[in-house]
C-alpha positions in Angstrom: 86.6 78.2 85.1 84.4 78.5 88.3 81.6 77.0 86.0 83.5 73.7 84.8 84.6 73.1 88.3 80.9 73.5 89.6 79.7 71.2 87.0 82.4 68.4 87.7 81.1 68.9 91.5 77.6 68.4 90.2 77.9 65.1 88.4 79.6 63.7 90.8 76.2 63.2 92.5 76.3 65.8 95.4 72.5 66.5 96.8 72.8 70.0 96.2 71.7 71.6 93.0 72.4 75.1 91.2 70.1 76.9 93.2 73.2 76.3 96.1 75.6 78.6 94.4 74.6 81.9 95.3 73.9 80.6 98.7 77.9 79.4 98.8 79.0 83.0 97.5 77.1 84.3 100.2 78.8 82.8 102.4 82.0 83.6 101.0 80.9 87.1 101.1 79.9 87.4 104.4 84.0 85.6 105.5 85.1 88.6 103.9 83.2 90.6 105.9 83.9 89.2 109.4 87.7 89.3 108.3 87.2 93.1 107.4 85.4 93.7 110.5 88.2 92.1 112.3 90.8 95.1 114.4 95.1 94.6 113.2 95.5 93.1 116.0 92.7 90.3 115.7 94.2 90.0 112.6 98.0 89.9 113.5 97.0 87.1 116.1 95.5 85.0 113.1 98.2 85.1 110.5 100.5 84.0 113.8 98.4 81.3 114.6 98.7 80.1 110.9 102.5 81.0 110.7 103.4 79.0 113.8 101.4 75.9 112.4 103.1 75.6 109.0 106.6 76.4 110.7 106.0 73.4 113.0 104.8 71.4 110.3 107.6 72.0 108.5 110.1 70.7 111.2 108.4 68.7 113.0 107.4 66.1 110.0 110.9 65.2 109.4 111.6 64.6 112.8 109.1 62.1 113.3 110.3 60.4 109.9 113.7 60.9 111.3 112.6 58.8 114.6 110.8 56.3 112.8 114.1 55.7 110.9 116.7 55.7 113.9 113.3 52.8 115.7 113.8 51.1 112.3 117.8 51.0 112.3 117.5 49.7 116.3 115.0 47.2 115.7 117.1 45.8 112.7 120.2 45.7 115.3 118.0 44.1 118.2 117.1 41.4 115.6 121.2 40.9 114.6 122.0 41.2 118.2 119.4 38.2 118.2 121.0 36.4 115.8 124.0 36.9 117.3 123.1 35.4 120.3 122.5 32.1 118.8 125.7 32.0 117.4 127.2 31.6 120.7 127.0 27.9 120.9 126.1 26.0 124.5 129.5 25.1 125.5 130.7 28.9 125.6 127.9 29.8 127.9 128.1 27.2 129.7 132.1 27.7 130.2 131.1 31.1 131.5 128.7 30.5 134.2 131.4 28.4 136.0 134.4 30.7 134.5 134.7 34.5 134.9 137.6 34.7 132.7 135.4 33.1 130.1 132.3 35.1 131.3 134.4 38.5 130.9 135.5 36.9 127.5 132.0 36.1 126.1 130.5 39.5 127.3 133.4 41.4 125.5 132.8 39.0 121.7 129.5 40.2 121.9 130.4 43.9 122.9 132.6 43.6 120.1 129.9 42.7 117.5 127.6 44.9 118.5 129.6 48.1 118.6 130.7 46.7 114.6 127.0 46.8 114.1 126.2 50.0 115.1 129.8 51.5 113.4 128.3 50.1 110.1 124.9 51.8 110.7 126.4 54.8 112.1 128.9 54.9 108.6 125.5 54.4 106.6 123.6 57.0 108.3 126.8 59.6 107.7 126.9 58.2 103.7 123.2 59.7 103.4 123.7 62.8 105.2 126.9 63.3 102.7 124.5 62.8 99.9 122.1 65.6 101.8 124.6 67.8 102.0 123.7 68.7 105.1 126.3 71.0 107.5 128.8 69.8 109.4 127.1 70.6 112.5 123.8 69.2 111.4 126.0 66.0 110.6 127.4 65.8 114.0 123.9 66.7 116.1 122.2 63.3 114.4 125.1 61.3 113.6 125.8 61.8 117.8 122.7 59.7 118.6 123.2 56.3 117.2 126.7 56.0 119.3 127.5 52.6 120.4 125.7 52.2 124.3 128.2 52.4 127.1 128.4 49.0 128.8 129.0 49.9 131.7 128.5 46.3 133.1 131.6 45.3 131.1 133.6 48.3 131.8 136.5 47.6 134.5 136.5 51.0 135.5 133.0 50.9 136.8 133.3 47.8 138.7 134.8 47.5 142.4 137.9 46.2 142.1 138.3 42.3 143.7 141.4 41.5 145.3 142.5 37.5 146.0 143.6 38.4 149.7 147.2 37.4 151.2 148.4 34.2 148.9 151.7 33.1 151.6 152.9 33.9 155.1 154.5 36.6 154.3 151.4 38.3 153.0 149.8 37.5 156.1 152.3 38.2 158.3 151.9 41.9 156.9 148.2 41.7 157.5 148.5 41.2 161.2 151.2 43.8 161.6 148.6 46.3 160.0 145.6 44.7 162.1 148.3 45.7 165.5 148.8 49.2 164.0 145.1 49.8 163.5 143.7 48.6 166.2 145.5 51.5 168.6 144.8 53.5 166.6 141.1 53.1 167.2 141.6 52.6 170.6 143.6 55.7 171.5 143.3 58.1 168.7 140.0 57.5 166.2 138.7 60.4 164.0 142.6 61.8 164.8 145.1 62.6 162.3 147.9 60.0 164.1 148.6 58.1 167.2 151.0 58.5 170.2 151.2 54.6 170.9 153.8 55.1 174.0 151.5 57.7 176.1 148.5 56.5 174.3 146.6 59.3 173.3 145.8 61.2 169.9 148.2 63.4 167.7 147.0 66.3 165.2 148.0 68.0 162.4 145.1 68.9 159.7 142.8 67.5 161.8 141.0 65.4 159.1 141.9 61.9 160.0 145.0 60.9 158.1 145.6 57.8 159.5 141.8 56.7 158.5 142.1 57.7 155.1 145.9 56.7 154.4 144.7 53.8 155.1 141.4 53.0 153.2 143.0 51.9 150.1 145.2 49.5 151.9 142.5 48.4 153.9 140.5 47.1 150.5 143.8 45.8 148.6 144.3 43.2 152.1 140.5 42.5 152.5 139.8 43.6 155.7 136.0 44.7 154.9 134.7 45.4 158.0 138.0 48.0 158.7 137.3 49.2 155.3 133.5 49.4 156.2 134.6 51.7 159.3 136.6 54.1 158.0 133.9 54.3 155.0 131.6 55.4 157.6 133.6 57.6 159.5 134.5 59.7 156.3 130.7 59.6 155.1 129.7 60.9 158.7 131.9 62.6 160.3 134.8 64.1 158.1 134.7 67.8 158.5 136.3 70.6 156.3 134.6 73.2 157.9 137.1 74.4 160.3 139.6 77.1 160.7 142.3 75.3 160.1 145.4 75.7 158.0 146.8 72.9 155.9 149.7 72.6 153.9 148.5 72.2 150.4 150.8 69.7 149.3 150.5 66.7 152.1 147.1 67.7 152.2 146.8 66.8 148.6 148.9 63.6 148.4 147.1 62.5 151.6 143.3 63.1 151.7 142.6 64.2 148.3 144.7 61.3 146.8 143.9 58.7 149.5 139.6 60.0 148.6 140.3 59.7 145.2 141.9 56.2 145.4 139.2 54.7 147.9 136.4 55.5 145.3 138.6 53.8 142.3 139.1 50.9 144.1 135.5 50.7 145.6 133.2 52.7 142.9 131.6 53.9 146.0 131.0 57.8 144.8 130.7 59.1 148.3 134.8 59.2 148.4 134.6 60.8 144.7 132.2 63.4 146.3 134.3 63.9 149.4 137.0 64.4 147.2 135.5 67.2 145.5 135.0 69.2 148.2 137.8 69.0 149.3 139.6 70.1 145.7 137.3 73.0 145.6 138.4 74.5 149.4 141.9 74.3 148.0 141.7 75.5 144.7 142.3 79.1 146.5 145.8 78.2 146.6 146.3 79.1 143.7 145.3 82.8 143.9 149.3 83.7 144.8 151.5 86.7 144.1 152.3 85.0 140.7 148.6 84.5 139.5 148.6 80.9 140.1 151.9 80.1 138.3 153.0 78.6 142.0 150.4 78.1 144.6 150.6 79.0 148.0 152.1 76.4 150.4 149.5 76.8 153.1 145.4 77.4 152.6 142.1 77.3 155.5 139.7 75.0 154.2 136.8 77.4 155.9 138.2 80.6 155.2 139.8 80.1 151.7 142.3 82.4 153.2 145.8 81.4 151.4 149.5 82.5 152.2 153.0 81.9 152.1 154.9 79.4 154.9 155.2 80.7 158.2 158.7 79.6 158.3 159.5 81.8 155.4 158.8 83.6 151.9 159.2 80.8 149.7 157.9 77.5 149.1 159.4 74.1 148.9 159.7 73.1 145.0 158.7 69.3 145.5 155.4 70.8 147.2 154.0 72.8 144.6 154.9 70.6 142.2 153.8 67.4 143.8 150.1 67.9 143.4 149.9 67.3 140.0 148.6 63.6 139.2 145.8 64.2 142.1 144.3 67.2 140.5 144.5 66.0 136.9 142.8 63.0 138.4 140.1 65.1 140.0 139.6 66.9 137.0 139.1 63.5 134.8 136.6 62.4 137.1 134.4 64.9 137.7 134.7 66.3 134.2 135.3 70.0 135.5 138.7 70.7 133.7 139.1 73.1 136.2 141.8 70.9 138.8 143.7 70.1 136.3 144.2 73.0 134.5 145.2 75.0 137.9 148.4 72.4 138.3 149.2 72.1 134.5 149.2 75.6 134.3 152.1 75.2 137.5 154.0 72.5 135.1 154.3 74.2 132.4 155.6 77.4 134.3 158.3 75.5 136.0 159.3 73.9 132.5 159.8 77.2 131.9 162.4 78.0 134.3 166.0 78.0 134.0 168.0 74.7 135.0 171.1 73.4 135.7 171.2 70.4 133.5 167.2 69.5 134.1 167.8 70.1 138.0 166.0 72.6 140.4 166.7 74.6 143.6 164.5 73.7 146.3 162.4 76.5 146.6 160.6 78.9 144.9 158.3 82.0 145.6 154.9 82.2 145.1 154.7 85.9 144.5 157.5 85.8 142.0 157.3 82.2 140.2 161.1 82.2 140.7 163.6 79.5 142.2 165.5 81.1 145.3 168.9 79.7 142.9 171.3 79.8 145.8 169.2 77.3 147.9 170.6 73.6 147.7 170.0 70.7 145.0 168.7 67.6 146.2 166.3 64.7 145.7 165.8 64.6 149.5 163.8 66.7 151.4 161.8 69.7 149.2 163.5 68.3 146.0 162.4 64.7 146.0 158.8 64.3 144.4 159.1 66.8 142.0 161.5 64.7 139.9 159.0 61.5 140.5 156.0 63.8 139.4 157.5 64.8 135.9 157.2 60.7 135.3 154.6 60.2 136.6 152.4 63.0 134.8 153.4 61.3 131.6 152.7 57.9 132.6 148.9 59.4 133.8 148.3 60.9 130.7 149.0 58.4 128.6 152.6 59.6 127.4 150.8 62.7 125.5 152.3 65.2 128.0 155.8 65.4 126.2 157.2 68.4 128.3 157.3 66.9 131.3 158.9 63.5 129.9 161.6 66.1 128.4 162.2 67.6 131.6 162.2 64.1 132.9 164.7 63.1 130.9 167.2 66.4 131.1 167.2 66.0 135.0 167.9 62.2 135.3 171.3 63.2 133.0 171.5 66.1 135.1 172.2 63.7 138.2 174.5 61.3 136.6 176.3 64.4 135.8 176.5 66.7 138.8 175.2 64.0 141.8 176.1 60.3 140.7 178.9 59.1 142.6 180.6 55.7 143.9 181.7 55.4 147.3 185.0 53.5 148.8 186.0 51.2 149.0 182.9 49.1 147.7 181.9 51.5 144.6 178.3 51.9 146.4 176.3 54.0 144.0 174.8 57.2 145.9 172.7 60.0 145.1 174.3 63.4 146.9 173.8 67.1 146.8 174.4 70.2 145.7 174.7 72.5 148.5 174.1 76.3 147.3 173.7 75.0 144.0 177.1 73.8 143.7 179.1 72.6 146.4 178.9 68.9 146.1 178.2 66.8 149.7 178.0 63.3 149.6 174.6 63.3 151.7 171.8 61.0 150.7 168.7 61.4 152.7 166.6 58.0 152.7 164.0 59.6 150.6 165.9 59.6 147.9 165.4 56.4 147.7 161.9 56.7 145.6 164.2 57.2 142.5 165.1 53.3 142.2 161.6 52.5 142.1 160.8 55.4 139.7 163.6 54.6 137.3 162.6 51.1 137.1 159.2 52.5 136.4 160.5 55.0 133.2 162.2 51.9 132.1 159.2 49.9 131.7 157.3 52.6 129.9 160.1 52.6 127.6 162.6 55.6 128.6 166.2 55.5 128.5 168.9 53.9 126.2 168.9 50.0 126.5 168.5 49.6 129.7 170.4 52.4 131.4 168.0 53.4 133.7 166.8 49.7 134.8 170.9 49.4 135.5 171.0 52.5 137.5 168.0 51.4 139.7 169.2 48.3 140.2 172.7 50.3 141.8 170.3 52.4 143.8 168.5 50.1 145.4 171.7 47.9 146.9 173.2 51.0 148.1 169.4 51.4 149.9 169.4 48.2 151.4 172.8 48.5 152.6 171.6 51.5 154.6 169.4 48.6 156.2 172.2 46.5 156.3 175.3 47.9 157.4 172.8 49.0 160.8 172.8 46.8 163.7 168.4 46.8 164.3 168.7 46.4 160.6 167.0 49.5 159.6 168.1 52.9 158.0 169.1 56.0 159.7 167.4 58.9 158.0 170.6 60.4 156.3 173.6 58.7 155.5 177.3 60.6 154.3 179.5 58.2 152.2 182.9 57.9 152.0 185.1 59.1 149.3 188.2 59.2 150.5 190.8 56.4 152.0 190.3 57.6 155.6 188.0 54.8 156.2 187.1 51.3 155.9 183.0 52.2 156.4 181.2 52.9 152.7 178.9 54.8 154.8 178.5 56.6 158.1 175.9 58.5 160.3 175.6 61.6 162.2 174.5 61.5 165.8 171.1 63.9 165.1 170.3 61.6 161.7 170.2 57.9 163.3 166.0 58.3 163.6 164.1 55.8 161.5 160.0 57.2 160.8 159.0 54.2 159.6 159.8 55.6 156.0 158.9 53.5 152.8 160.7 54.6 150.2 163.1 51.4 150.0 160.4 48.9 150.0 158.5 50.9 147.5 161.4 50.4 145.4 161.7 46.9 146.3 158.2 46.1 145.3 158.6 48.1 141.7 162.3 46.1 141.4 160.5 42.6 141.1 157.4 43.8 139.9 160.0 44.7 136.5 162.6 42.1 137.2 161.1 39.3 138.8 164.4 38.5 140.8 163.3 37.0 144.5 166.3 38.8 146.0 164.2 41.7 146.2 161.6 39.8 148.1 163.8 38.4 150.9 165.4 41.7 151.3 161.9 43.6 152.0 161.2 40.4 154.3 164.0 41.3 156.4 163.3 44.8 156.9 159.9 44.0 157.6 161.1 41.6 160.5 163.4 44.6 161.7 160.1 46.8 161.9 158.9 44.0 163.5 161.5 43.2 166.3 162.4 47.2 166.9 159.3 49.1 166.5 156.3 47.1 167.5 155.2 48.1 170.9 152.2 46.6 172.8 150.2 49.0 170.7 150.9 50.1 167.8 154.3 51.2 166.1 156.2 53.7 167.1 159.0 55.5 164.9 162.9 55.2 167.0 165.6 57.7 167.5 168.9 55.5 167.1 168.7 52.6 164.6 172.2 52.1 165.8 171.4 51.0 169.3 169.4 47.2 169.3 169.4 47.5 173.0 167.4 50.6 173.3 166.3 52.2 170.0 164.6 54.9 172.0 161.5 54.9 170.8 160.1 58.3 169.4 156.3 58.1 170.4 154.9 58.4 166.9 153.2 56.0 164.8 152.8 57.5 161.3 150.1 57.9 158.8 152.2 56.6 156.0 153.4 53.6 157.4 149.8 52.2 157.1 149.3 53.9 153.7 152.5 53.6 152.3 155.1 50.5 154.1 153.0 48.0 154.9 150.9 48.5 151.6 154.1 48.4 149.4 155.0 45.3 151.5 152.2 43.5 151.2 152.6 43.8 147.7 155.8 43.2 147.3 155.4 39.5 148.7 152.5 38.4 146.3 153.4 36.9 143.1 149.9 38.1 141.1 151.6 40.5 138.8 147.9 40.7 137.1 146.8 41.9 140.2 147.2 46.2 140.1 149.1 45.9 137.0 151.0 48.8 136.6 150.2 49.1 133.2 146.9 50.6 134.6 147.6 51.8 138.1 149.5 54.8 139.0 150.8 54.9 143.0 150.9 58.7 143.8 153.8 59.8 146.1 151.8 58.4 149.3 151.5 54.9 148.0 147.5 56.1 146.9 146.5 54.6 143.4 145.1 56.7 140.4 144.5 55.0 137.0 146.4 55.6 134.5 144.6 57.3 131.2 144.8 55.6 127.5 146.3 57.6 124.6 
C-alpha cells in the first residue's frame, strides 16, 4: 500500500525522488519521539487543545449556516417589504401626510403585511425543524428569533396620549375653576399634601404632596402643560420617601401610587413609572401581617418598612385592604416583576374565600387573623364602599379572565337588592341603606355610596347582568343622588342622608345636624359622567352643570375651594377650611369629562379610572 500511494505521488511530478522516503520516515520517527519525550501532562494539554477545536467546529459550523440562513430569510422580507411599498399607490400617502387617521391607517396595512410575512417564514422555519426532529426546546430557542419586530412607533401604548383640550363653555368653565384651585395651592401650600385656603397656609398628612400628584393626570387630560410641566418637576426633584412617616397603605395606594402610575401612561414619561416603583417596593412590607399576607397591614413607614395594625384599633377597614388591587396588578404589568400583583391577588382570593351573607362583607377584618369582625356593620359607605367597586373593576383590568372576582361581583350586587335595596315615601326614591351589626336594617346612605351608579353602568357595558337590570338600577341610583343635590337649598349634598319609610313625613329624605358637611366629594358626578358616557342622555350633563355652579357659588373663596359644614344654610355655609386633594383629582376631572362629547377620547373600553378618578389601562384577553 505505502508503495502505490508513493508512486501515484511520484508521477504526479513532485521534485522529489525516492531517495526522499527514508528522509520522510525520519521525520516521522523523530515525531514519535518528541511525543514520547513529552510528560502526561504536556500531553493531556494537547489532546485538549485538539478536543476543544473539533467540539467548536462541530457547533460552531451550523451556527454560522444557521445565521447565514435567518440574513437570507430577512433579506428576502426587506425585498417584499420593498415590494410592498410600491403597492401603496400616491394618493394613500399623500392622504396621510395631511391625515393622521389615514397616517395611523397606512402605518397599521403595512404592519399588517409585514407581520403575515414573517408568520409565513416563521411557519416554514418550524415545518423544517419538524422534519429535523429537533426537541421541543431546541424548536422554541430558534423559532423565538424570527418574531415579528415590535413597532413600537405604531403602538398606542408607547405614545403620549394627545388630548383636543376643552371643546364648549362648560369645558372651560371647569378649566378655570381648576386654574383657581391650583393656583393657592402654589401660593400657600406647594410641595404639601393639601391647602388651608381660609387661613392660608399648608395642610399634611403623608407628607408627599397629594395635591401635586392627584392632580397630574388631570392636569394633562385639560392641557395645561406648563402646570403639568411643574408638578413633573417637582416629583422628579423633590419627592421624598425617605422619611419616618407612617401612611395608610390604602389612600397611599389609590393616591400616589395610582396617581404615578397614571401620569406615566398618559405621558410615557418613565420617571413617574420609576417613582412609582419605589414607592411599591417601600410598601410591599405591608404585607408581612399576622396572617402571612392574606390581609395587609393598614398602616406602613416608607423609611423604616416597619408595618402595623391601626392606631384606632385591631382591625382593618375591608374596603382598604381590598382597594389596592388594580394599582398593584398595574405595577406588576409594567415593570414585569410579578411580584405587586401577586401580593394583592393573593389578598383577593383569600377574601373570596370568606363567608358572606349573600356576596356582602362586614367592614372590617383583622390582619393577624384574615377574619371579618362579623358583628361590625354592612355598608357600601365608609370602609365598605370600594371593595364592591374593586371586584369589577379587577375583571374589567384583566381582561375578564379573573372569574372569581366577577362571581363575587355578581353574588354581592343580588346580595343588596336583597338585604339593602329599598324605595322611600312618598316618591319611591331608590336608596342604598345598611346593615347595622350585620343585620339591623337603617335606611342610611352615605354620599359615597353613590360610586355604585357609575360602577353598575360600567358592569353593564362590559356585559353583566340580565337585559339591562343593572343599567335600570343605575339609572334609579343616580336620581336619588341628584336629589340629594336637589332637595338642598346651596344645591349640594349633605354627606349622609336617612330616608323616609314611613307616612310621618312629606320629605323623601332628611339630614342630621352633625351630617350637613359637603368635602367637595365626587362620587355623583363620577356617576354622571359614566351615565352619558353609556346612555348618551344630556340630562345627565345639565344635572353635573348645576352642581358644578353650586360648587361654584358656595365653595369658591378668593383662593382656592374650601369644603362647608351646612349645605343647608345658603347664607352662611360655614366654610370648613379645607380644600381637598380629590376634588382636583377626582370632581373637576370627572366634570370636565362629563361635558365633552368625544366619547373616542379615554374610551373606556381601554381606560380603567381607579377609585381616585386615576386611569390605568385596561389589559386584552
Amino acid at each position: 500500500m505505502h508503495e502505490k500511494r508513493d508512486s501515484s505521488w511520484f508521477d504526479l511530478g513532485t521534485t522529489e525522488d525516492l531517495s526522499n522516503k527514508p528522509q520522510k520516515n525520519q521525520k516521522r520517527q523523530s515525531l514519535f519521539r518528541h511525543w514520547n519525550r513529552l510528560s502526561r501532562l504536556q500531553r493531556s494539554v494537547v489532546w485538549l487543545v485538539i478536543i476543544s477545536c473539533t467540539v467548536s467546529a462541530i457547533y460552531v459550523i451550523p451556527a454560522i449556516y444557521h445565521d447565514l440562513t435567518y440574513i437570507e430569510e430577512m433579506d428576502k422580507l426587506s425585498r417584499k417589504n420593498s415590494r410592498l411599498l410600491h403597492d401603496v399607490d400616491a394618493g394613500s400617502v399623500t392622504r396621510a401626510l395631511t391625515d393622521s387617521k389615514a397616517l395611523n391607517d397606512l402605518q397599521r396595512k403595512a404592519q399588517e403585511q409585514i407581520n403575515d410575512v414573517m408568520k409565513k417564514i416563521r411557519k416554514q422555519r418550524l415545518n423544517k425543524l419538524k422534519q429535523k426532529k429537533l426537541g421541543p426546546q431546541h424548536m422554541q430557542d430558534i423559532i423565538g428569533q424570527i418574531q415579528p419586530p415590535l413597532n413600537k412607533n405604531s403602538s398606542d401604548r408607547e405614545k403620549p396620549l394627545l388630548f383636543t383640550g376643552p371643546a364648549n363653555n362648560r369645558q372651560k368653565k371647569v378649566i378655570l375653576a381648576f386654574e383657581h384651585a391650583w393656583r393657592a395651592y402654589k401660593k400657600y401650600s406647594w410641595g404639601h399634601d393639601e391647602l388651608h385656603p381660609i387661613s392660608k397656609r399648608p395642610g399634611e398628612w403623608f407628607r408627599l404632596g397629594l395635591t401635586i400628584i392627584d392632580s397630574l393626570d388631570t392636569m394633562y387630560i385639560m392641557g395645561l402643560k406648563e402646570e403639568f410641566a411643574e408638578a413633573r418637576k417637582w416629583v422628579a426633584t423633590t419627592l421624598n420617601y425617605n422619611q419616618a412617616k407612617e401612611v395608610n397603605l390604602f389612600e397611599c395606594t389609590i393616591r400616589v401610587l395610582g396617581g404615578l402610575l397614571s401620569a406615566y401612561h398618559l405621558s410615557k414619561d418613565k420617571m413617574f413609572l420609576d417613582k412609582a416603583k419605589d414607592l411599591g417596593d417601600r410598601l410591599m412590607p405591608a404585607f408581612q401581617s399576622g396572617s402571612d399576607g392574606l390581609v395587609p397591614f393598614s398602616d406602613v413607614n416608607l423609611y423604616t418598612g416597619r408595618a402595623h395594625n391601626p392606631r384606632w384599633g385591631p382591625d382593618s377597614s375591608s374596603s382598604e385592604v381590598t382597594t389596592i388591587q388594580v394599582e398593584f396588578t398595574d405595577l406588576s404589568r409594567e415593570t414585569g416583576d410579578p411580584k405587586y400583583e401577586n401580593a394583592v391577588r393573593k389578598v383577593t382570593n383569600h377574601v373570596h374565600t370568606l363567608p358572606k351573607n349573600n356576596g356582602l362583607i362586614p367592614i372590617f377584618i383583622s390582619a393577624d387573623s384574615g377574619r371579618f369582625r362579623s358583628s361590625s356593620t354592612i355598608t357600601l359607605g365608609a370602609r365598605g364602599d370600594s371593595y364592591y367597586e374593586y371586584l369589577l373593576k379587577q375583571w374589567v383590568q384583566t381582561g375578564q379572565t379573573y372569574d372569581i372576582v366577577k362571581e363575587d361581583y355578581l353574588s354581592a350586587i343580588e346580595g343588596i337588592k336583597k338585604h339593602l335595596l329599598k324605595k322611600s315615601k312618598p316618591n319611591n326614591l331608590v336608596f342604598i341603606g345598611e346593615l347595622l351589626s350585620g343585620y339591623a336594617f337603617s335606611p342610611k346612605m352615605d354620599h359615597l355610596v353613590c360610586f355604585l351608579a357609575g360602577t353598575l353602568a360600567l358592569g353593564h357595558h362590559n356585559g353583566l347582568g340580565e337585559g339591562s337590570a343593572h343599567l335600570d338600577l343605575a339609572k334609579d341610583l343616580i336620581n336619588t343622588c341628584y336629589q340629594m343635590y336637589a332637595l338642598m337649598p346651596t344645591h349640594l349634598s349633605p354627606e349622609i342622608v336617612y330616608f323616609n319609610q314611613g307616612n310621618f313625613s312629606k320629605q323623601d329624605l332628611y339630614v342630621k345636624p352633625l351630617d350637613t358637611h359637603n368635602l367637595l366629594r365626587p362620587e355623583t358626578v363620577e356617576s354622571l359622567f359614566y351615565m352619558y358616557r353609556f346612555t348618551r342622555d344630556k340630562k345627565y350633563q345639565d344635572w353635573g352643570w348645576k352642581i358644578f355652579q353650586a360648587f361654584e357659588q358656595h365653595t369658591k373663596l378668593t383662593d382656592g375651594y374650601s369644603s362647608i359644614k351646612n349645605v343647608k344654610n345658603v347664607r352662611n355655609p360655614n366654610h370648613m377650611d379645607k380644600m381637598e386633594s380629590f376634588f382636583l383629582g377626582e370632581t373637576l376631572k370627572y366634570l370636565y369629562l362629563l361635558f365633552s362629547d368625544n366619547f373616542n377620547e379615554l374610551s373606556l373600553d381601554k381606560w380603567l379610572f381607579n377609585t381616585e378618578g386615576h386611569l390605568l389601562p385596561i389589559h386584552s384577553k
